[in-house]
PDB file of N, CA, C and O in Angstrom:
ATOM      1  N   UNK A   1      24.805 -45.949  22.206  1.00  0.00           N
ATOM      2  CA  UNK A   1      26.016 -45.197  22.361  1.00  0.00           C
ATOM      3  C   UNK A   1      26.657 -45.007  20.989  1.00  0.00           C
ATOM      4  O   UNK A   1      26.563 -45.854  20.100  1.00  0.00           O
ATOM      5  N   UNK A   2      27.246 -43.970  20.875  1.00  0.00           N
ATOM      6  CA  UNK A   2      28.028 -43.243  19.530  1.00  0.00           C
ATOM      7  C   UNK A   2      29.146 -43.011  19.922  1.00  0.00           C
ATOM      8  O   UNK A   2      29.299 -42.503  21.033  1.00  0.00           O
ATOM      9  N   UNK A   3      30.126 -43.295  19.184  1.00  0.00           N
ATOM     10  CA  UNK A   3      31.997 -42.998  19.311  1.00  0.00           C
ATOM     11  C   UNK A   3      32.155 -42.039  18.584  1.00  0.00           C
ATOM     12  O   UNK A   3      31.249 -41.928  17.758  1.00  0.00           O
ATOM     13  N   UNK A   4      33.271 -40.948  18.509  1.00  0.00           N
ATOM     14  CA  UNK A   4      33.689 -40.150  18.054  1.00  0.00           C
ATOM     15  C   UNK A   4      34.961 -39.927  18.165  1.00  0.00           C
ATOM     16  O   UNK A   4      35.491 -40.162  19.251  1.00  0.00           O
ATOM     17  N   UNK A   5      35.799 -39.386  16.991  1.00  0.00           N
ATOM     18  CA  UNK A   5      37.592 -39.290  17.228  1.00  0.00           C
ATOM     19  C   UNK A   5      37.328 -37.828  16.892  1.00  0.00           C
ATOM     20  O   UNK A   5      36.398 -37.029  16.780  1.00  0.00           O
ATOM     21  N   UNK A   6      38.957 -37.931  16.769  1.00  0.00           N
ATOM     22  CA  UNK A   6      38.962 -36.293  15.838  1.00  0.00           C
ATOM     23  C   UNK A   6      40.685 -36.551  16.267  1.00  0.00           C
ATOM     24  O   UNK A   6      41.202 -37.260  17.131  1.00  0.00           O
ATOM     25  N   UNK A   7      41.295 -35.578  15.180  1.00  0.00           N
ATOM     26  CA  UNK A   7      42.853 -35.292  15.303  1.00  0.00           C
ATOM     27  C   UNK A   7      43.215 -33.939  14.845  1.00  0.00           C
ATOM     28  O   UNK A   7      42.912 -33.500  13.735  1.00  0.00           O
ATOM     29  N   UNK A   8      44.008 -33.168  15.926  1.00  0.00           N
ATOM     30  CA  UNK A   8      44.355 -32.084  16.451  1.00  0.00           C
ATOM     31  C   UNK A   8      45.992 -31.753  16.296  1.00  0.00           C
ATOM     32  O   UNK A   8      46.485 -32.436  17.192  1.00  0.00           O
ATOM     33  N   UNK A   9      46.932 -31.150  15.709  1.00  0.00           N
ATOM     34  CA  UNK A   9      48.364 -31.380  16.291  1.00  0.00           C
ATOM     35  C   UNK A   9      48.425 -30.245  17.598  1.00  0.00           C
ATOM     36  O   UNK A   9      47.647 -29.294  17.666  1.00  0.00           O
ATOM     37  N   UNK A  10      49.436 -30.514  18.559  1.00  0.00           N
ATOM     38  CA  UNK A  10      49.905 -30.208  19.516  1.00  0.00           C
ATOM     39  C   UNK A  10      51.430 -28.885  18.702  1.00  0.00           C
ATOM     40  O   UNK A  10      52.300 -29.157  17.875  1.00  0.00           O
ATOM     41  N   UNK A  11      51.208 -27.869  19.247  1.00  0.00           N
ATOM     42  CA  UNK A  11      52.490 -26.827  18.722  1.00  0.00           C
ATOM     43  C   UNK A  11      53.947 -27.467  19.240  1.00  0.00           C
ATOM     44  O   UNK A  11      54.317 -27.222  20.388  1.00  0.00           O
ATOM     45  N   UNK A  12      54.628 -28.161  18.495  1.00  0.00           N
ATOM     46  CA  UNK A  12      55.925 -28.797  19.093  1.00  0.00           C
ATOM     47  C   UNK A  12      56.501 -28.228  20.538  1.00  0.00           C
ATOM     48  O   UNK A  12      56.878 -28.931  21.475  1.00  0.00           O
ATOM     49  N   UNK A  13      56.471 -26.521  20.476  1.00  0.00           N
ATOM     50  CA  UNK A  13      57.082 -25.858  21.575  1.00  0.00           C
ATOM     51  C   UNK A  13      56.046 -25.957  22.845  1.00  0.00           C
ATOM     52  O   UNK A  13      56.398 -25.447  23.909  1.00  0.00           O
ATOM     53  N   UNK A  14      54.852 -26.569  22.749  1.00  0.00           N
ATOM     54  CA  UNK A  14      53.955 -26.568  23.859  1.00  0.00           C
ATOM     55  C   UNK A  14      53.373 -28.029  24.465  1.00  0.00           C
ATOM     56  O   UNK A  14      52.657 -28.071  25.465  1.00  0.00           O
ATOM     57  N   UNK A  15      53.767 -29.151  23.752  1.00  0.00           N
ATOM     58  CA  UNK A  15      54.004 -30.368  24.371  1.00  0.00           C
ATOM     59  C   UNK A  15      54.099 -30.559  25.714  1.00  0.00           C
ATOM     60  O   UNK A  15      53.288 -31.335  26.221  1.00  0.00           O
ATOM     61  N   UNK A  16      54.982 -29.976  26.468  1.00  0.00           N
ATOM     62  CA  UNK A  16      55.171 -30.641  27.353  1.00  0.00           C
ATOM     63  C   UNK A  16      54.117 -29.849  28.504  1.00  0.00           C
ATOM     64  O   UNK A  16      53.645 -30.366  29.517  1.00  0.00           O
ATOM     65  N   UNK A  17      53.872 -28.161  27.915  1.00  0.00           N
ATOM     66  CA  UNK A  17      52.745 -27.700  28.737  1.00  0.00           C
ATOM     67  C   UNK A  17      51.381 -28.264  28.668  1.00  0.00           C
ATOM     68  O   UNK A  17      50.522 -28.293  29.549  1.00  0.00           O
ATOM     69  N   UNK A  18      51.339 -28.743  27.355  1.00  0.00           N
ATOM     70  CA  UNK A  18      50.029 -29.102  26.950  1.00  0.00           C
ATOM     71  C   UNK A  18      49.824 -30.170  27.813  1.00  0.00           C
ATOM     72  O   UNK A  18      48.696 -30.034  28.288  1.00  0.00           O
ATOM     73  N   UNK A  19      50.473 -31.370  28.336  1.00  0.00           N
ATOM     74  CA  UNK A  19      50.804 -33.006  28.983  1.00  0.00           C
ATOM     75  C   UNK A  19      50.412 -31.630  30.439  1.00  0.00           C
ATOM     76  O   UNK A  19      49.316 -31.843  30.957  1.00  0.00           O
ATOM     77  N   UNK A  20      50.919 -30.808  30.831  1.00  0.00           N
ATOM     78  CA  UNK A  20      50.588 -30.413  32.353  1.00  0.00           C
ATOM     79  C   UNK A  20      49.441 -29.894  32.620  1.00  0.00           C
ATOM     80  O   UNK A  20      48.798 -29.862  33.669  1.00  0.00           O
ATOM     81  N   UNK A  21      49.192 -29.407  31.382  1.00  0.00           N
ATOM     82  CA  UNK A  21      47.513 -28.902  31.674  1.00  0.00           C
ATOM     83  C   UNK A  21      47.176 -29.982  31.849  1.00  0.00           C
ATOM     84  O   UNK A  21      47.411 -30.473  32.953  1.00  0.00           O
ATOM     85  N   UNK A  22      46.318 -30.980  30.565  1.00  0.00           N
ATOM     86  CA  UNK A  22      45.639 -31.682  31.048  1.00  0.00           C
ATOM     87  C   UNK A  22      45.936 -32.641  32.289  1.00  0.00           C
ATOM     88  O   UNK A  22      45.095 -33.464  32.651  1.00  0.00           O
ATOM     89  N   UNK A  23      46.864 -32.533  32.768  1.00  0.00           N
ATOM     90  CA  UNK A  23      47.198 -33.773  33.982  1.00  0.00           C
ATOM     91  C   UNK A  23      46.348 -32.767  35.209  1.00  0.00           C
ATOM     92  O   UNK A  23      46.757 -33.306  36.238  1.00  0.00           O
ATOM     93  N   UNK A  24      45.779 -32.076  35.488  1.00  0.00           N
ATOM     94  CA  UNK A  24      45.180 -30.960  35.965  1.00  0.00           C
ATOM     95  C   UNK A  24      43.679 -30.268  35.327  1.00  0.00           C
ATOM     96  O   UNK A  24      43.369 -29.078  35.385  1.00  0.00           O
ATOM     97  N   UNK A  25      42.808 -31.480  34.664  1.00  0.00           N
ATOM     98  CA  UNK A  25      41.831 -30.428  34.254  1.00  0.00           C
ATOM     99  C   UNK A  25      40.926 -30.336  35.105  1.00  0.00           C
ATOM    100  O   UNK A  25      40.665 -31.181  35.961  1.00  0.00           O
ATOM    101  N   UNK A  26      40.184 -28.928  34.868  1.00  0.00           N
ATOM    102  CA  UNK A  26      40.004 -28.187  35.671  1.00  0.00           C
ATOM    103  C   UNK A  26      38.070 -29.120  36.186  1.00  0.00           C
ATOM    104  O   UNK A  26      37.341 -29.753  35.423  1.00  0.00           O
ATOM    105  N   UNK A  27      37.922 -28.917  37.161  1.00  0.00           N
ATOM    106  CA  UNK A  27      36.741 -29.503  37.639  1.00  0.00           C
ATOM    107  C   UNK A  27      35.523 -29.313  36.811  1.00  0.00           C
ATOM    108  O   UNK A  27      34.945 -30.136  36.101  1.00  0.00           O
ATOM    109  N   UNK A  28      35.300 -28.303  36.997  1.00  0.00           N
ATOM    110  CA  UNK A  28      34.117 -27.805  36.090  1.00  0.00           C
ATOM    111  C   UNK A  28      34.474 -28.136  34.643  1.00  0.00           C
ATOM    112  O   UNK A  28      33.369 -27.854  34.180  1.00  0.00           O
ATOM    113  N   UNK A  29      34.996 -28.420  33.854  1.00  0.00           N
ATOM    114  CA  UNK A  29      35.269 -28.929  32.925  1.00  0.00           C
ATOM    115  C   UNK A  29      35.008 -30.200  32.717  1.00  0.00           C
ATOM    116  O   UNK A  29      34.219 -30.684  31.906  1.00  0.00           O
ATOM    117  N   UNK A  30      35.658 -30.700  33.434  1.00  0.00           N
ATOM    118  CA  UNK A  30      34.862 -32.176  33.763  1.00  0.00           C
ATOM    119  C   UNK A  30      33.394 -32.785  34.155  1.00  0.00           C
ATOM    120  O   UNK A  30      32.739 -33.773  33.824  1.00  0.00           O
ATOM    121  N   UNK A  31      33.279 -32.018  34.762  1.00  0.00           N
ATOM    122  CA  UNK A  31      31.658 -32.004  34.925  1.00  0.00           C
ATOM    123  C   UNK A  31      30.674 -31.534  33.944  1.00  0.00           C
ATOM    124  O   UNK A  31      29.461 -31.643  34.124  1.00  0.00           O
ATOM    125  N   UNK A  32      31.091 -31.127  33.137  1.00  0.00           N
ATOM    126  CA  UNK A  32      30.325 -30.315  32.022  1.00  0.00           C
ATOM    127  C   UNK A  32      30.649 -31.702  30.994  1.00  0.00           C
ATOM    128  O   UNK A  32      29.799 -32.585  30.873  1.00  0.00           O
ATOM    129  N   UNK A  33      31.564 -31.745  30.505  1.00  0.00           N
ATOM    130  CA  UNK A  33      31.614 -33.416  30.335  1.00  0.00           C
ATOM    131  C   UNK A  33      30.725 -34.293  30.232  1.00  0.00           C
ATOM    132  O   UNK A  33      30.044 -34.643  29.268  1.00  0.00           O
ATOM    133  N   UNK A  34      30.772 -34.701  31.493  1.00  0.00           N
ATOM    134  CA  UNK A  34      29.926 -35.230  31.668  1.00  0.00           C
ATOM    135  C   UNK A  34      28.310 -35.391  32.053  1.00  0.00           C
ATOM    136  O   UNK A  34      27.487 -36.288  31.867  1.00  0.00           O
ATOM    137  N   UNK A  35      28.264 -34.048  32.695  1.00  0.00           N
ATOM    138  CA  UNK A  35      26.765 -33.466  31.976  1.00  0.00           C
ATOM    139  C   UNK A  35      26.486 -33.394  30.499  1.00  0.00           C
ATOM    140  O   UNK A  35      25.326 -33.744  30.285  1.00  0.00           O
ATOM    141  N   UNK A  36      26.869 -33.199  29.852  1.00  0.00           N
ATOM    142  CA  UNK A  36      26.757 -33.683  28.468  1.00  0.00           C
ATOM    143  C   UNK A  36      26.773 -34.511  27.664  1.00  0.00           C
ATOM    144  O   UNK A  36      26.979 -34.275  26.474  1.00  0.00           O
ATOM    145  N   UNK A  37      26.529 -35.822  28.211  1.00  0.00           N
ATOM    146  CA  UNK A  37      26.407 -37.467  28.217  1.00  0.00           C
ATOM    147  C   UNK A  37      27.833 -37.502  27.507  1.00  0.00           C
ATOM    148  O   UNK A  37      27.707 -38.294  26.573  1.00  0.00           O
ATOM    149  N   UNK A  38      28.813 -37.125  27.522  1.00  0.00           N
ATOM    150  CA  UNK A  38      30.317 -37.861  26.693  1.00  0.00           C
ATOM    151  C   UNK A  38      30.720 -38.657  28.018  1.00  0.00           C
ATOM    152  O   UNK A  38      30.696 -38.189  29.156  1.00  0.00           O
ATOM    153  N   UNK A  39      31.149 -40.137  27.596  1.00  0.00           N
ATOM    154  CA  UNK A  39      31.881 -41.147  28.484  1.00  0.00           C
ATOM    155  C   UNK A  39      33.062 -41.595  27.881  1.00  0.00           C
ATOM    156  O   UNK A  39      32.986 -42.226  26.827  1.00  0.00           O
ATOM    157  N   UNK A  40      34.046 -41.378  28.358  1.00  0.00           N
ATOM    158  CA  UNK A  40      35.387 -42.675  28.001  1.00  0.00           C
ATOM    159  C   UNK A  40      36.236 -41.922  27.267  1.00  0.00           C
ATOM    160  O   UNK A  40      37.047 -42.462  26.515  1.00  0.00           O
ATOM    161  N   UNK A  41      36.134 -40.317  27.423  1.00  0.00           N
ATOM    162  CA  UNK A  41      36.977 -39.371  26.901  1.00  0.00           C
ATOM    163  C   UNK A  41      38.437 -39.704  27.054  1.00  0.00           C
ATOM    164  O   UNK A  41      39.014 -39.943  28.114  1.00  0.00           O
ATOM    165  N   UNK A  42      38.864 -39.689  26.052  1.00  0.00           N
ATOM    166  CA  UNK A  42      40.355 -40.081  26.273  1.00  0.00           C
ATOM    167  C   UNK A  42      41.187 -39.373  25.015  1.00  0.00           C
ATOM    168  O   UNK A  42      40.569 -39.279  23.955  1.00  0.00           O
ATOM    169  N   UNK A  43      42.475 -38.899  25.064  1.00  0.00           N
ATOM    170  CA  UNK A  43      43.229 -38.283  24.264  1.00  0.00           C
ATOM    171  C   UNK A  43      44.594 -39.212  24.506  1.00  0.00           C
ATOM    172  O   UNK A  43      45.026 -39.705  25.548  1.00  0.00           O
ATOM    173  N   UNK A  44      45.197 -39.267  22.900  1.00  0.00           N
ATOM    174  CA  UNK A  44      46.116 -39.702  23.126  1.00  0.00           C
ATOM    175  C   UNK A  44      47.592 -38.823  22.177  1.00  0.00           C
ATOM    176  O   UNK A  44      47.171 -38.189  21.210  1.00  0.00           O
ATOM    177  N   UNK A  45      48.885 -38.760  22.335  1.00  0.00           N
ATOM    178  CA  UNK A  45      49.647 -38.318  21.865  1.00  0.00           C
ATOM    179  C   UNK A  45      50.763 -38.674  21.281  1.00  0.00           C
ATOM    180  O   UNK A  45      51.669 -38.914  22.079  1.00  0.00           O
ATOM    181  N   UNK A  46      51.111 -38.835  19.787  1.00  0.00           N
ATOM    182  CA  UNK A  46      52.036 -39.723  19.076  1.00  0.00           C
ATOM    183  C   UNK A  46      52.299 -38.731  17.854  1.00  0.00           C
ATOM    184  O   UNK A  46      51.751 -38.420  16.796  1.00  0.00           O
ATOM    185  N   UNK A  47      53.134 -38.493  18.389  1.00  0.00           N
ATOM    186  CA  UNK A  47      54.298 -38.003  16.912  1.00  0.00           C
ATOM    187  C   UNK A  47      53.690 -36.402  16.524  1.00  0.00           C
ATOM    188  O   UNK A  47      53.661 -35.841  15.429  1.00  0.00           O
ATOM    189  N   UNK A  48      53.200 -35.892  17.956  1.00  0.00           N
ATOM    190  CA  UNK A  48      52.712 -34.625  17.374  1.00  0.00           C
ATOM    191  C   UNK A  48      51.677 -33.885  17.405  1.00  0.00           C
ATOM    192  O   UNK A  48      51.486 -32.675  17.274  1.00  0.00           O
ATOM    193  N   UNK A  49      50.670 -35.273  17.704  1.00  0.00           N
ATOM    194  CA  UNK A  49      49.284 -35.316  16.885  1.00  0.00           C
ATOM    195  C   UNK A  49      48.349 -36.206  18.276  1.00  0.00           C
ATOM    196  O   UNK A  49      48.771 -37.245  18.784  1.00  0.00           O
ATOM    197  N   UNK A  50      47.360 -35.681  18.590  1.00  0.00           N
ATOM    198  CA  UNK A  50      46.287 -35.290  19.347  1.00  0.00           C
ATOM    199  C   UNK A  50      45.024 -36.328  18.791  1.00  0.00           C
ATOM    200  O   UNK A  50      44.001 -36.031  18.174  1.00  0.00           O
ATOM    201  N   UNK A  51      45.465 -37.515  19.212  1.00  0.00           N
ATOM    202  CA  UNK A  51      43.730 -38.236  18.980  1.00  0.00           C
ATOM    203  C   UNK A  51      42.545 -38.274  20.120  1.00  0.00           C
ATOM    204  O   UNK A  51      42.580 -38.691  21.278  1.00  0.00           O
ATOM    205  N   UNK A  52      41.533 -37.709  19.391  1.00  0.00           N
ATOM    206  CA  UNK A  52      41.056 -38.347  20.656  1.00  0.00           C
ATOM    207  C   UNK A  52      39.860 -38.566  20.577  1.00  0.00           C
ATOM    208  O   UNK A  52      39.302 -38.242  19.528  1.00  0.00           O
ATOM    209  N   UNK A  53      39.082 -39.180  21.648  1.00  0.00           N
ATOM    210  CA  UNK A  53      38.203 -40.121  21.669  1.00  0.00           C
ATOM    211  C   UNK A  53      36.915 -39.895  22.692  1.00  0.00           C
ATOM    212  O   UNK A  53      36.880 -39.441  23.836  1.00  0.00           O
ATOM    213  N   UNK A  54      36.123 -40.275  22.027  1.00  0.00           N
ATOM    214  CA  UNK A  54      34.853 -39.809  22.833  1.00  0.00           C
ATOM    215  C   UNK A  54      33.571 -41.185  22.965  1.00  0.00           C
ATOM    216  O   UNK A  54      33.453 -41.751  21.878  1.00  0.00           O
ATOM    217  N   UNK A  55      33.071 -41.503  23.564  1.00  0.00           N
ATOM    218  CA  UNK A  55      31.349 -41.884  23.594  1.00  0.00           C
ATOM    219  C   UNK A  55      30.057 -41.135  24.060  1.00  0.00           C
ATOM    220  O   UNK A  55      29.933 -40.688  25.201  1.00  0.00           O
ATOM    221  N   UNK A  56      29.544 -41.080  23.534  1.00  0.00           N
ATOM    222  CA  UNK A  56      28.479 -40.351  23.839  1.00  0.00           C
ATOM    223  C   UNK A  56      26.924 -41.299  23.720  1.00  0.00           C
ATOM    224  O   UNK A  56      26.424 -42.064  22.896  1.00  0.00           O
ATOM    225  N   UNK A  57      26.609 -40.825  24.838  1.00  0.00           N
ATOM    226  CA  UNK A  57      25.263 -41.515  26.025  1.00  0.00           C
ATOM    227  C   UNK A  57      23.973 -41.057  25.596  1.00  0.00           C
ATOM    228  O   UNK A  57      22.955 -41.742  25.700  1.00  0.00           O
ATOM    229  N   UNK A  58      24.017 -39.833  25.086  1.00  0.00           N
ATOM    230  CA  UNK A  58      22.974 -38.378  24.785  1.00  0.00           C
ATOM    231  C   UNK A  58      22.095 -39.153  24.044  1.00  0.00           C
ATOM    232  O   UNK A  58      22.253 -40.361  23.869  1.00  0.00           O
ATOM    233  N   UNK A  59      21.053 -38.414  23.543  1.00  0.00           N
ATOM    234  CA  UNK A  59      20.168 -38.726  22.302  1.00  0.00           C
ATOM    235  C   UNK A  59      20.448 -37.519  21.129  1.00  0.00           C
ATOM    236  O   UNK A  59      19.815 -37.506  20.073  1.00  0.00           O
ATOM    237  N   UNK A  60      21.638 -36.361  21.519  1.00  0.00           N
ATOM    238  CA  UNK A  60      21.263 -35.469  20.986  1.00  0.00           C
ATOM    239  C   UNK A  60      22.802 -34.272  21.274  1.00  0.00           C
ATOM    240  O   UNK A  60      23.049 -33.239  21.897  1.00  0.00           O
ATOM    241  N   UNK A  61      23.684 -35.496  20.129  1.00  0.00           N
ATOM    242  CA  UNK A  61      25.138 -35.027  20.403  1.00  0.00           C
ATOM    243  C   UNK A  61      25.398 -33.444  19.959  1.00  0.00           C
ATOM    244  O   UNK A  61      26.143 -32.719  20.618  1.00  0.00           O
ATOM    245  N   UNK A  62      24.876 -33.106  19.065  1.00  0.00           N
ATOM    246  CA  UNK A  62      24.794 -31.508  18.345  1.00  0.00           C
ATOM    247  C   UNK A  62      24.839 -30.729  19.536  1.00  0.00           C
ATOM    248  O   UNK A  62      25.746 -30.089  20.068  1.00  0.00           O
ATOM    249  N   UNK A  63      23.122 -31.024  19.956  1.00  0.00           N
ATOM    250  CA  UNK A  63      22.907 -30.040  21.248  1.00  0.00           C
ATOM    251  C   UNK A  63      23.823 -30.326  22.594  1.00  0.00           C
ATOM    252  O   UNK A  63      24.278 -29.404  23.271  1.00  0.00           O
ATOM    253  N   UNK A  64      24.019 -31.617  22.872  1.00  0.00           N
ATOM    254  CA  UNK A  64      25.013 -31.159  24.250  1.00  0.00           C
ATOM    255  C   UNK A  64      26.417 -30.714  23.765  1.00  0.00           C
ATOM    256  O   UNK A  64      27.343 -30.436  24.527  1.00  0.00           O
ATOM    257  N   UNK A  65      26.469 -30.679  22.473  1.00  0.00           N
ATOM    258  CA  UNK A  65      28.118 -30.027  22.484  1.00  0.00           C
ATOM    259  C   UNK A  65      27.879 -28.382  21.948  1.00  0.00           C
ATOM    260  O   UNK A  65      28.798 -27.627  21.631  1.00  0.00           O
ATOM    261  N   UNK A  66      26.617 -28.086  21.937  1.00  0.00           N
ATOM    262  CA  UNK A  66      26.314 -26.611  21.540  1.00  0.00           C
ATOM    263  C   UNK A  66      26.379 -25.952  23.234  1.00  0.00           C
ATOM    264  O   UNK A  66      26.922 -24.913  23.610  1.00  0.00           O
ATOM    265  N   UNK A  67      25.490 -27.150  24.178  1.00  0.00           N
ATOM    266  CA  UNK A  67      25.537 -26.609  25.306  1.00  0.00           C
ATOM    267  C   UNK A  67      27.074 -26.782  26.018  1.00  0.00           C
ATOM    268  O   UNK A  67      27.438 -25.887  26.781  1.00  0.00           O
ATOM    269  N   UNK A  68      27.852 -27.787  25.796  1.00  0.00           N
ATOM    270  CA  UNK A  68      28.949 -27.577  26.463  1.00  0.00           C
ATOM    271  C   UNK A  68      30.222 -26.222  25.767  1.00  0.00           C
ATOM    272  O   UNK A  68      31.258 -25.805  26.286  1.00  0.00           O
ATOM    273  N   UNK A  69      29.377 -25.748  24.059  1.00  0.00           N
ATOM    274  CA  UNK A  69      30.276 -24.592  23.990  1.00  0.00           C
ATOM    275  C   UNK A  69      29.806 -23.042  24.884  1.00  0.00           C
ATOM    276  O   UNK A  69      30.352 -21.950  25.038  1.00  0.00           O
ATOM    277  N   UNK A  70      28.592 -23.622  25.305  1.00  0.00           N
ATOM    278  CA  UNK A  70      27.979 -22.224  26.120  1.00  0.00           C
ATOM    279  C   UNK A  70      28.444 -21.593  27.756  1.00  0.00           C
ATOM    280  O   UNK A  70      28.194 -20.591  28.426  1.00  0.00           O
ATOM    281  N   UNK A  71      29.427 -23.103  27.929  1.00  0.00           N
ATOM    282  CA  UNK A  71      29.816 -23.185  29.306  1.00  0.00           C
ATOM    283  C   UNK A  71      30.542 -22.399  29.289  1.00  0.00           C
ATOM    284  O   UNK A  71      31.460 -22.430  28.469  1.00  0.00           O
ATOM    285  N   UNK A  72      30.376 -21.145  30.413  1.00  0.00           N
ATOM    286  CA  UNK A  72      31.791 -20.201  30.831  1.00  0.00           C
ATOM    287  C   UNK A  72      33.209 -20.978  31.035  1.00  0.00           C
ATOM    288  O   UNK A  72      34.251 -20.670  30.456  1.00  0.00           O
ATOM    289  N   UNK A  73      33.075 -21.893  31.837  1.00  0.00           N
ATOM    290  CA  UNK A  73      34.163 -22.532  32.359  1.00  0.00           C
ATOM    291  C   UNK A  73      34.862 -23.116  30.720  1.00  0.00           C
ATOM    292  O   UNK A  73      35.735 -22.489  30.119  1.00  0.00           O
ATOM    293  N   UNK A  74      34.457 -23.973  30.396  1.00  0.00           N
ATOM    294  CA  UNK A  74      34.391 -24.772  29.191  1.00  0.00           C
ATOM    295  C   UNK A  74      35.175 -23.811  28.228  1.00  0.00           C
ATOM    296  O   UNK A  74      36.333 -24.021  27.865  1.00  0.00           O
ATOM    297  N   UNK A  75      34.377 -22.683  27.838  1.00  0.00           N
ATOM    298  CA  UNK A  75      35.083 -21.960  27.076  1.00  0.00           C
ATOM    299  C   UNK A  75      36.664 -20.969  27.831  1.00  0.00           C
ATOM    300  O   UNK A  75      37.648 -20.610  27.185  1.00  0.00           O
ATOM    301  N   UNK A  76      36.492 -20.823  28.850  1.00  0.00           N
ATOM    302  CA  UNK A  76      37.703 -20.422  29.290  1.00  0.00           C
ATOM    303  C   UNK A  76      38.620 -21.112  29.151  1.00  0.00           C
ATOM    304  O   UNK A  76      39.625 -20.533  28.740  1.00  0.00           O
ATOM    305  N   UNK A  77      38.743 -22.672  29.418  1.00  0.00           N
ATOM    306  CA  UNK A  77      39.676 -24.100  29.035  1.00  0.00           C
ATOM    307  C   UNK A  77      39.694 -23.900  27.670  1.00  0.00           C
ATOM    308  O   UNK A  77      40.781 -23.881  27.093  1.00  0.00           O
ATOM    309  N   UNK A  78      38.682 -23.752  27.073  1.00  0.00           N
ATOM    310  CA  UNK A  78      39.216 -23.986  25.453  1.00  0.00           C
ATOM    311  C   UNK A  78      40.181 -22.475  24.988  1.00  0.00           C
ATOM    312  O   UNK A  78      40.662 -22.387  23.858  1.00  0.00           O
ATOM    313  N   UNK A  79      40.316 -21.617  25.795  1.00  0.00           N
ATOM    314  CA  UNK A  79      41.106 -20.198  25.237  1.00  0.00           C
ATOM    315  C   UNK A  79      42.462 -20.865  25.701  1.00  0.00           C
ATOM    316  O   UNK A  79      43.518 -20.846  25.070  1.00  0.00           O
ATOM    317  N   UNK A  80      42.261 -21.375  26.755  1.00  0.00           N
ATOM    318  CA  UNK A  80      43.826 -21.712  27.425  1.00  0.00           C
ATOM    319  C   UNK A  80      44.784 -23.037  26.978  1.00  0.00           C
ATOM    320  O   UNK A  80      45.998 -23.077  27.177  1.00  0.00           O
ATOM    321  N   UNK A  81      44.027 -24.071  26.361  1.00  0.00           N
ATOM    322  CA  UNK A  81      44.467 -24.836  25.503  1.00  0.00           C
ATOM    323  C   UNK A  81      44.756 -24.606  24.448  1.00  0.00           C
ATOM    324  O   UNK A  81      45.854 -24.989  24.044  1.00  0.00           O
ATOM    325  N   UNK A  82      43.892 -23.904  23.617  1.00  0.00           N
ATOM    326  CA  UNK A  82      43.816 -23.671  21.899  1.00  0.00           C
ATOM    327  C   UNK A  82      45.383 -22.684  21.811  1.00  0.00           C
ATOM    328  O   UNK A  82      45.763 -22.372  20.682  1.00  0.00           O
ATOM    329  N   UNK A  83      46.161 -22.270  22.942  1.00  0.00           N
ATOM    330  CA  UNK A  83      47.213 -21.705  22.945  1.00  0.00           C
ATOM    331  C   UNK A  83      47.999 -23.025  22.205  1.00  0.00           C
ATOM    332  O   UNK A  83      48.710 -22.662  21.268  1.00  0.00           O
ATOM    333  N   UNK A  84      47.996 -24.363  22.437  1.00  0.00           N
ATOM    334  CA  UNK A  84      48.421 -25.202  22.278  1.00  0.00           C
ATOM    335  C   UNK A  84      48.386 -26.173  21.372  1.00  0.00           C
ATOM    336  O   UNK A  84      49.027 -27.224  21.367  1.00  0.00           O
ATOM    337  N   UNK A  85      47.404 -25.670  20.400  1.00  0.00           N
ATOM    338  CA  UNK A  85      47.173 -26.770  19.421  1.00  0.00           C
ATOM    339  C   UNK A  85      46.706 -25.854  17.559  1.00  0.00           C
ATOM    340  O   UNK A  85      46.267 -24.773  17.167  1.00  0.00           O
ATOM    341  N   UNK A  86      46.963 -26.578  17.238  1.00  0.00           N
ATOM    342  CA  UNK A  86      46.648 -26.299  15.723  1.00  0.00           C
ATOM    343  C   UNK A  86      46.103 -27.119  14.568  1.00  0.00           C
ATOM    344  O   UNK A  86      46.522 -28.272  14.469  1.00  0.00           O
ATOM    345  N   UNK A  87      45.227 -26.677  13.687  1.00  0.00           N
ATOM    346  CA  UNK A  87      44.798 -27.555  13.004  1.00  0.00           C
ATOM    347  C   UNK A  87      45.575 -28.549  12.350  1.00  0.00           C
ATOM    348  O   UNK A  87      46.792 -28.472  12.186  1.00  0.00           O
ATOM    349  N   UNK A  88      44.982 -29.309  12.049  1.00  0.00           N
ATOM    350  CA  UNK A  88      45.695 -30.426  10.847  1.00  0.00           C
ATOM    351  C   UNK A  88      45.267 -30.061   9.336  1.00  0.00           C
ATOM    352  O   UNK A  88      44.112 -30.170   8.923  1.00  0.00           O
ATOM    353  N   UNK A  89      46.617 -29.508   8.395  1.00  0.00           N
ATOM    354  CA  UNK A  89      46.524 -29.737   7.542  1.00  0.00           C
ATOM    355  C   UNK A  89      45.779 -30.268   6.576  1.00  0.00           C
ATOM    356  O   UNK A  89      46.339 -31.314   6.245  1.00  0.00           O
ATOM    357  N   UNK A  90      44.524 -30.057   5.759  1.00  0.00           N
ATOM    358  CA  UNK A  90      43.923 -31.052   4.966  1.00  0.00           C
ATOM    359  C   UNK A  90      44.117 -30.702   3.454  1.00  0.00           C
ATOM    360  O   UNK A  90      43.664 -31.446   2.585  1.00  0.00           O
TER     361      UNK A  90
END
């Protein structure tokens, strides 16, 4: 098994939509997920800023996250979130 983070900020004015989406994600999203060997997905939110957390089961993290960008569903969630978030500064 392999861990993975990453940090994202949240658009101040979309916080509290952003907390309602995900309290609601969408099925197929989830399942794609986890068809894609990621376990123990978890996001967390402090001061702005979007950690989050992954394990992965796979032999072959590249390709299931090439295949989970191919997902219709998958990519429809990511148009409707990415309303909500913005890079981090580097």
């Amino acid at each position: 098994m392999k861990r993975y983070g990453s940090v994202i900020k949240v658009k101040p004015e979309w916080e509290e939509s952003y907390k309602q989406i995900h309290a609601h994600t969408w099925a197929g999203v989830l399942e794609k997920i986890t068809a894609c060997n990621i376990r123990n997905y978890s996001i967390f939110l402090r001061d702005g800023y979007l950690f989050s957390y992954v394990e992965d089961v796979g032999n072959d993290f590249a390709g299931d996250m090439a295949k989970m960008a191919e997902d219709p569903v998958t990519q429809a969630w990511w148009k409707f979130t990415d309303l909500c978030q913005e890079p981090v500064a580097s």
